[in-house]
Every structure is written in structure tokens, then in C-alpha cells.
PALO-486327 format. One line per 3 residues: number of its first residue (from 1); for each residue y, x, z of C-alpha. Coordinates in nm, 3 decimals, padded with zeros to 5 digits. Example, Ala and Ser with C-alpha at 12.3 -4.5 7.8 and 13.67 -1.06 7.14 Angstrom:
% PALO-486327
1	-00.450 01.230 00.780; -00.106 01.367 00.714;
***
This chain:
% PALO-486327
1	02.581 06.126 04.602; 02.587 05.950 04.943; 02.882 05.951 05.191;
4	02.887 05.926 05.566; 02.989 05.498 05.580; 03.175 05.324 05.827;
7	03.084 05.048 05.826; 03.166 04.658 06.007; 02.912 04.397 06.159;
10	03.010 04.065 06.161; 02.796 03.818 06.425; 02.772 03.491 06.300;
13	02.714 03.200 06.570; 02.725 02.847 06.482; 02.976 02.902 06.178;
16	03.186 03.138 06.428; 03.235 03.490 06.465; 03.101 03.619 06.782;
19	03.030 03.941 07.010; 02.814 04.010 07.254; 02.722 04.311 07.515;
22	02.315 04.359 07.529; 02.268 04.096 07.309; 02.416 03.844 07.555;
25	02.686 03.645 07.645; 02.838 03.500 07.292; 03.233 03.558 07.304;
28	03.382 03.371 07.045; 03.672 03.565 06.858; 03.716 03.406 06.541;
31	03.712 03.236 06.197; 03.420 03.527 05.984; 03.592 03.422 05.636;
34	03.977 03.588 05.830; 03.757 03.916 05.931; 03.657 03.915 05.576;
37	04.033 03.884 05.425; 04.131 04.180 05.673; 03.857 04.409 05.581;
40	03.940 04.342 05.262; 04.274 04.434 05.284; 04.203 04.733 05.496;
43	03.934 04.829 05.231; 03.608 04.871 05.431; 03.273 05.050 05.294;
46	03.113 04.781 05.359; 03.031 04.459 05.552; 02.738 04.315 05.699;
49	02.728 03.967 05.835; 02.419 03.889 06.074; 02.328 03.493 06.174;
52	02.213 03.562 06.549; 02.102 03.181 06.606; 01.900 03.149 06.268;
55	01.545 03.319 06.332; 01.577 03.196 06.745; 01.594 02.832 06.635;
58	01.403 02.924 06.325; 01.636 02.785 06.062; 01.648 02.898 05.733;
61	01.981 03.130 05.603; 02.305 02.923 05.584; 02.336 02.938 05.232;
64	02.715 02.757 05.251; 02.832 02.995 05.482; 02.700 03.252 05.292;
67	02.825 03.189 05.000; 03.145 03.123 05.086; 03.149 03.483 05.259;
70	03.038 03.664 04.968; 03.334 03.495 04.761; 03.572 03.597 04.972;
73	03.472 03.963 05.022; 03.591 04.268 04.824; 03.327 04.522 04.911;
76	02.958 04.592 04.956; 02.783 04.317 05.131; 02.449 04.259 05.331;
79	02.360 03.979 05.506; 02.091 03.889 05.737; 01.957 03.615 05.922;
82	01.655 03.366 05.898; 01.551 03.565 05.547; 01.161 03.475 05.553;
85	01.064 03.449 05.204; 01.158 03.625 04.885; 01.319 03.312 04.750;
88	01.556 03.300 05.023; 01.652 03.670 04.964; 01.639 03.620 04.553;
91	01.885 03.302 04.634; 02.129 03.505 04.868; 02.135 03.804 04.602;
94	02.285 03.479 04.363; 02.564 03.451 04.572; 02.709 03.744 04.496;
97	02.530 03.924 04.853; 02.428 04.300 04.704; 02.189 04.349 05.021;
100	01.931 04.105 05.235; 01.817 04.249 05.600; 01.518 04.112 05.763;
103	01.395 04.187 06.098; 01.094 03.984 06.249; 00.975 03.857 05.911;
106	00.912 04.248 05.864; 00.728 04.264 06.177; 00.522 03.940 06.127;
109	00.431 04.058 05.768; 00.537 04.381 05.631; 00.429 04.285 05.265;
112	00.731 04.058 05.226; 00.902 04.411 05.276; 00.739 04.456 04.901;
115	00.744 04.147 04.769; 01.086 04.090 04.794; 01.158 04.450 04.659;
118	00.971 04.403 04.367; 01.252 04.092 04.293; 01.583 04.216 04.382;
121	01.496 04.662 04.394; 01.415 04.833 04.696; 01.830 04.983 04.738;
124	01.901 04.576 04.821; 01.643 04.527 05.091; 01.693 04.680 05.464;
127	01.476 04.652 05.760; 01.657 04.612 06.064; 01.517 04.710 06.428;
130	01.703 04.648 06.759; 01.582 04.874 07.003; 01.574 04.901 07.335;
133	01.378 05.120 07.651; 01.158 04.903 07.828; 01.030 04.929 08.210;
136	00.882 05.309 08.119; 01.196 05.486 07.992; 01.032 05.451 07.632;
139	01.209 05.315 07.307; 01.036 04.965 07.188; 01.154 04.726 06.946;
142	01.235 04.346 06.992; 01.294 04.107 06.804; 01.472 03.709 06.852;
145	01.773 03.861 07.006; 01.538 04.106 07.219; 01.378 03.822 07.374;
148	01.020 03.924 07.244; 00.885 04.256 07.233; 00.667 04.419 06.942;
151	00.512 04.663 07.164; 00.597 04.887 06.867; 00.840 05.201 06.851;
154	01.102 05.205 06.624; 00.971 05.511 06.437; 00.651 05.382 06.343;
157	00.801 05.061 06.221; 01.041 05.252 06.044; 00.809 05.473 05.845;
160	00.633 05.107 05.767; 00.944 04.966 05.618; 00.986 05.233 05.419;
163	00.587 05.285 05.323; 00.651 04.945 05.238; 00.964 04.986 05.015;
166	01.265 04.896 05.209; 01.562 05.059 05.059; 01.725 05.154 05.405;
169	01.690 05.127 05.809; 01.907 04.972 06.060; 01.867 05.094 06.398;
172	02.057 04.895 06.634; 02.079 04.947 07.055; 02.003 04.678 07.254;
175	02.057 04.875 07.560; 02.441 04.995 07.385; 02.567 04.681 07.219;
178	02.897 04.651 07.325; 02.888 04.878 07.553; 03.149 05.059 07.366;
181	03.030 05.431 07.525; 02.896 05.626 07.251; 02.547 05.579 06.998;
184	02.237 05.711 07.101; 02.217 06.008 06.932; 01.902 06.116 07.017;
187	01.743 05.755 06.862; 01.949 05.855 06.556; 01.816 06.205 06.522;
190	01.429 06.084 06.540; 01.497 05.843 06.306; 01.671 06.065 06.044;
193	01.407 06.293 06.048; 01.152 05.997 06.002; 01.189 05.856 05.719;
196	01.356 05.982 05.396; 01.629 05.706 05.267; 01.918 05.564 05.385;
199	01.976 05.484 05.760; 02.244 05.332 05.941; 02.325 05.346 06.339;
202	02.454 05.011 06.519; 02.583 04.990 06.861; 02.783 05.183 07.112;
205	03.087 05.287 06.903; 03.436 05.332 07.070; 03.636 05.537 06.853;
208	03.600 05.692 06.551; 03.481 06.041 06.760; 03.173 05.857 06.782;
211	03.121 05.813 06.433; 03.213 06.186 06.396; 02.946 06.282 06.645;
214	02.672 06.059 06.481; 02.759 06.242 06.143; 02.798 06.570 06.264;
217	02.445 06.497 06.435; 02.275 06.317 06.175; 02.411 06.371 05.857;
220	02.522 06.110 05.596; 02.419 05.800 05.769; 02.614 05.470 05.847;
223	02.805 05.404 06.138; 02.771 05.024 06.205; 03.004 04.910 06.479;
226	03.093 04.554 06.606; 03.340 04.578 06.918; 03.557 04.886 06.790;
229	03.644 04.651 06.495; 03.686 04.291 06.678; 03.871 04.426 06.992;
232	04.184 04.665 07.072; 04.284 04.833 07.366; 04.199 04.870 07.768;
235	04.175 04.462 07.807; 03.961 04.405 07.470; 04.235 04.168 07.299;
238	04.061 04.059 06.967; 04.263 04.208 06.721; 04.010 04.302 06.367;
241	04.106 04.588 06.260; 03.949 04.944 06.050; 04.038 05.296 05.983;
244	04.253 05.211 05.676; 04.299 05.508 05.429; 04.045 05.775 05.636;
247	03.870 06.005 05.428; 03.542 05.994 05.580; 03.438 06.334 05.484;
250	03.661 06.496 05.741; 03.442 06.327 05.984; 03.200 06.537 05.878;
253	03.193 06.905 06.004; 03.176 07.170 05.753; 03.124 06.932 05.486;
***
């Protein structure tokens, strides 16, 4: 049975771990493989490591980094990143990775959606979208670090990825990363009533009342958060830290 997840995003920028607020500056803030060791320790849901620079520059994953990643971590792990063909998601699945995310190689071609599926299961493959309104109020997705726009909504490309076999949808706010005031709930809500499997929500959280209210409003989803994990307190000291020990399903109103 599926429980609400809390889950951390790790930004990956030339070997460094990185943050950014709408996508833009990069902040550097650390060593990834340290963030790993602490999550470890502090016994996270699960982890998902994104390479921001790979599909911009058009490099392939970086399968050392990668690798050494997945041997240090303790605990579900996706990564994403430059994934364009099934062998590069079959290879990243050998290192020890239990999930591969794509993003524009969806939009370009939604059959590598399926053919990677049909290698490593459609629970290990999940469709990413960052979203953001453009000049008309409405929600469109980008892609290339929302540098170039799809004309698409997220809805309809979610109900592709999943007509198409991905095992679970990312939504993640442009318009919110790092903005550390709340998720768009109302994104959330369309999507969960979309498309029937797993979703998770990135960008926006402060506390962990934000989680509760993305729960409480959506259900058992995943709360993906960047900033409320990399920095502490009024003057955003990097500091990684996670809700060690909380029971997740008191998050969750009349659960």
C-alpha cells in the first residue's frame, strides 16, 4: 500500500551540489556524496539526484558520478539527467539506481517512454515536467531548464506518459522553485485527478505544513523539496538536514 513520501532532490552541477530559485542562479552548497551520507543517516524515503547541465549541453548521464552516488546511498534512488536512450537507463539501473527520470527525451519521443519500460518495468521509469504559467496566466511545460517551451500543458503530457507506460509523474514549479512559499496546490489537484499512478509534487516547500497541505489536498503523493532540505533558518545557512523519525501518516488528516 502506498504512503504519503517525503522526499529530497539533489541538483547536480558540474560534480557539485547546487540550488537554484526559478531555475536560476546556481548556488553552490556542497559535496552530493555528504548529502547522501546525511540522508542516510537521517533515513530518508527516498532520494532523487537530477544533472541540470546534462540535457542543456547535451551530454550523456555521468555514469561515474552516478555510480558512485548509488553506492553510497541507503534508500530508494532515482536519477535523472541526459537519459536519451534505453541503454543509458538499462546502464544506470546497473548501478544500483532503482528509478531513471526523463524529461525532454519524453517530449521529443514519447515511445522511449515504452521502450525503456519494456527493459527495466514501468514502476522504474518517471516522466518529469517543470511547469510554469506563461504570458496568459496558463500552465505550460518547458523543458532545458525552462529555456524552451513545449507549448504543451502539463496534463496532457501527463496522461501521455502514462498512456505511454511511465510508472509515475513529477510535477515540478518553475514559477515556485525555491521560492520556499508553499506548492501549488491547485497544479497538484489537476494532476492527481489526471492520471491514475504515482505522482510526486516538486517545488515551493518551507516546512513540513506544506507537505501536510499537499497530502491533505492530494492524497498519497510525494512531496519533493530541494531548499527546505539544503538550507536552515531566516538567512538560508546550508545546513542538509530531514524530518528524522516522523511518521508520515500523521501528516495525513484522518488517515
Amino acid at each position: 500500500m502506498l504512503k504519503p513520501r517525503i522526499i529530497p532532490c539533489l541538483l547536480i552541477r558540474d560534480k557539485g551540489l547546487v540550488k537554484t530559485k526559478n531555475f536560476k542562479p546556481f548556488k553552490y552548497v556542497g559535496d552530493p556524496i555528504n548529502a547522501v551520507r546525511i540522508f542516510n543517516e537521517k533515513e530518508a524515503d527516498e532520494l532523487i539526484v537530477l544533472d541540470i547541465d546534462a540535457t542543456t549541453k547535451g551530454m550523456d548521464p555521468d555514469f561515474l558520478t552516478i555510480k558512485k552516488i548509488a553506492a553510497e546511498c541507503r534508500m530508494p534512488l532515482c536519477y535523472g539527467g541526459g537519459v536519451k536512450t534505453v541503454e543509458h537507463a538499462e546502464y544506470i539501473i546497473s548501478l544500483g539506481v532503482e528509478k531513471v527520470a526523463i524529461s525532454a527525451a519524453f517530449i521529443a519521443n514519447p515511445e522511449l517512454v515504452t521502450d525503456i519500460s519494456s527493459k527495466i518495468g514501468g514502476q522504474s521509469v518517471i516522466v518529469i515536467l517543470d511547469v510554469k504559467r506563461n504570458l496568459f496566466g496558463k500552465y505550460e511545460v518547458f523543458t532545458h531548464n525552462g529555456k524552451v517551451r513545449t507549448n504543451k500543458t502539463p496534463i496532457e503530457l501527463a496522461k501521455l506518459a502514462v498512456k505511454f507506460g511511465a510508472g509515475e509523474v513529477v510535477i515540478n514549479s518553475i514559477d515556485l522553485d525555491g521560492a520556499m512559499s508553499g506548492y501549488d496546490l491547485i497544479l497538484a489537484k489537476n494532476l492527481r485527478n489526471a492520471v491514475n499512478v504515482p505522482i510526486s509534487i516538486m517545488g515551493g516547500a518551507e516546512n513540513l505544513n506544506d507537505m501536510k497541505n499537499l497530502f491533505n489536498s492530494c492524497g498519497v503523493v510525494g512531496a519533493i523539496a530541494g531548499s527546505l532540505f539544503v538550507f536552515k533558518g531566516p538567512l538560508k545557512a546550508v545546513l542538509i538536514n530531514y524530518p528524522y523519525g516522523i511518521e508520515k501518516d500523521d501528516l495525513v488528516e484522518n488517515n
